[in-house]
C-alpha positions in Angstrom: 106.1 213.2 60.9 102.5 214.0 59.4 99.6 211.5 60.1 99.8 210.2 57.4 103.1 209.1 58.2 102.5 208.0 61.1 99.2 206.0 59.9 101.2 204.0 57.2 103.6 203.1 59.6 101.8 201.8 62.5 99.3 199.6 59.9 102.4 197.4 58.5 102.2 195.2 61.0 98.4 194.6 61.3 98.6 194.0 57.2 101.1 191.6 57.4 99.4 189.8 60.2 96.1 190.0 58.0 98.1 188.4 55.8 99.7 186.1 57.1 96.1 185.1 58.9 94.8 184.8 55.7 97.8 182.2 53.8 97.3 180.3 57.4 94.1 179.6 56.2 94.5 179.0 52.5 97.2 176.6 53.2 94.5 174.5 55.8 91.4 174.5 53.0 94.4 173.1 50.6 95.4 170.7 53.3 92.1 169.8 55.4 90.2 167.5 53.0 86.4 166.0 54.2 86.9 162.2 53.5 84.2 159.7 52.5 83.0 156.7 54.4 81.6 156.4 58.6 83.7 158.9 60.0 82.9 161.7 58.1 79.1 161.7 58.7 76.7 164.4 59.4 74.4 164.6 62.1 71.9 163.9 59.1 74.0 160.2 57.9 74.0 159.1 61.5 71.0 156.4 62.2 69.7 153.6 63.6 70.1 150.1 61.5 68.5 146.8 62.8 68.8 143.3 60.4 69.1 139.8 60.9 72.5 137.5 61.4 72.8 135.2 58.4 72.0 131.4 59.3 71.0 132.3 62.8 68.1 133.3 64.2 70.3 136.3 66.3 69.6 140.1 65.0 71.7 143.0 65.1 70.8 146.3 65.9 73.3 149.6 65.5 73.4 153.1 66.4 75.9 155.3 64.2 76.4 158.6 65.8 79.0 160.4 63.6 81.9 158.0 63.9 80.6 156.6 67.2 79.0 152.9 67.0 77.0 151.1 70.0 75.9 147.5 68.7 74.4 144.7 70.0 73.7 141.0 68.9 71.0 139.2 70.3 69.1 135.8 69.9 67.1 136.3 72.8 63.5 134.7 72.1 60.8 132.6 74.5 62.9 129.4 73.7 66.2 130.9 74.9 69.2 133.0 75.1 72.8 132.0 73.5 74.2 134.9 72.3 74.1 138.6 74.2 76.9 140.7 73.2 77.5 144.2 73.6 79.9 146.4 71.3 81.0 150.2 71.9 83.7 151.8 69.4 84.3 154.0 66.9 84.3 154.1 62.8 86.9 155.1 60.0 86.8 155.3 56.9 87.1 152.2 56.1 84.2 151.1 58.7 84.1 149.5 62.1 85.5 146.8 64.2 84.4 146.2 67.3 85.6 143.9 70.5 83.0 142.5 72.3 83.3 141.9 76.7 82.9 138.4 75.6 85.5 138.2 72.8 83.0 138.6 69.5 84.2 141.0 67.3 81.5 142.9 65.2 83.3 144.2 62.1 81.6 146.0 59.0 81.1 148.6 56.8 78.1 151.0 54.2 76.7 148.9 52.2 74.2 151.4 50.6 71.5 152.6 52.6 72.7 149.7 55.6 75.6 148.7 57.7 77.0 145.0 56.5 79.9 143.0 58.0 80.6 139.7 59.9 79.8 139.0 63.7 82.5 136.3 64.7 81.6 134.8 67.8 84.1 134.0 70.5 84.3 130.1 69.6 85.6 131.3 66.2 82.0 131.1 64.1 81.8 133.7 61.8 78.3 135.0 60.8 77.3 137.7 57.9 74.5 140.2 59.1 72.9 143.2 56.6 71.2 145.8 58.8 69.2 148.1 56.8 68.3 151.9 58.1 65.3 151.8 60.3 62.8 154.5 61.6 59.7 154.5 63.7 60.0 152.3 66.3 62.5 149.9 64.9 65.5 149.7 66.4 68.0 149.3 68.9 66.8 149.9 72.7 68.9 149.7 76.0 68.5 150.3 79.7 71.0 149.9 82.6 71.4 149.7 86.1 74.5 150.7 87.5 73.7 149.9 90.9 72.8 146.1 90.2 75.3 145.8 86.7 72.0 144.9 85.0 71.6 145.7 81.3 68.6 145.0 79.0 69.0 144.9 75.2 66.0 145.0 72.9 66.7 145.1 68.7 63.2 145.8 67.0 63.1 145.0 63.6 60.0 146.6 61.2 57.9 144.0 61.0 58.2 143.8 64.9 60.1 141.3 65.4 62.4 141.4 68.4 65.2 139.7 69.9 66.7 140.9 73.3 68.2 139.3 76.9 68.6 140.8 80.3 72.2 140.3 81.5 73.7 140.8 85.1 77.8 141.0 85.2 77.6 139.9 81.7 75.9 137.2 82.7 72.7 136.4 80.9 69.9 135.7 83.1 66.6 135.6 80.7 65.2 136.5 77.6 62.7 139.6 77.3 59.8 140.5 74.7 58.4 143.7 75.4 55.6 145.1 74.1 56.1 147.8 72.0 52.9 150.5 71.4 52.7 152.9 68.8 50.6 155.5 70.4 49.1 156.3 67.0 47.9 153.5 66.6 47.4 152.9 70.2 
């Protein structure tokens, strides 16, 4: 058997693995398609939202992280604190809806350049909210304490605003205002 021979034959198989490598492929860019909608974002798409609940004086704030949403509802001001709910889930396509500890469900979806929906409170009260995209230091803040259960929710709107509650076992135990400072303008 020459080399060349010898050459042809043993590089049949690598070709047809090649091949077969390369229809494997094909056949997953015909199959894989990207869809639209929450679950599909970029890194870039992902944000932070923060708007007011629709004949309350509550506020939302959200953080979309790809299809990963951490919300929180808040009233929490001097005169008092009726509503503190925390929601963790994930988005599809068609959006987001969220269980709260406390029974609320947070469900919504894009609405342009902001996250829309309803907040239905345990008791059955259902309540629009439209959170726009924010930046700066608008937003969405919490901090926890494992040790103690203790949570602290802040939502910062733009015009610095701010609703938020410390809550202990899910158990709300006052409201907090803190004071934000821009150190640029500090």
């Amino acid at each position: 058997m020459s080399l060349e021979q010898w050459v042809t034959r043993r590089s049949r198989p690598l070709r047809a693995a090649a091949l077969l490598l390369l229809a494997g492929v094909a056949v997953l860019m015909l199959v894989a398609r990207p869809g639209s909608g929450l679950a599909r974002q970029t890194a870039a798409e992902s944000g932070r939202f923060a708007g007011r609940v629709a004949e309350s004086k509550a506020f939302v704030g959200l953080i979309l992280d790809g299809d990963r949403v951490l919300a929180y509802a808040c009233d929490g001001a001097p005169e008092g604190v009726t509503l503190s709910e925390w929601f963790a889930g994930h988005a599809s396509e068609q959006g987001f809806d969220l269980t709260g500890s406390n029974g609320a469900h947070l469900a919504g979806q894009r609405d342009g350049d902001a996250l829309g929906g309803t907040l239905r409170l345990a008791d059955g009260t259902e309540l629009r909210f439209l959170a726009p995209r924010v930046n700066g230091l608008a937003g969405l803040y919490r901090t926890e304490d494992p040790a103690t259960d203790t949570v602290a929710g802040v939502i910062l709107l733009p015009d610095d605003q701010q609703r938020g509650a410390f809550t202990r076992a899910g158990a709300v135990l006052t409201q907090t205002t803190p004071q934000f400072i821009n150190p640029l303008k500090f």
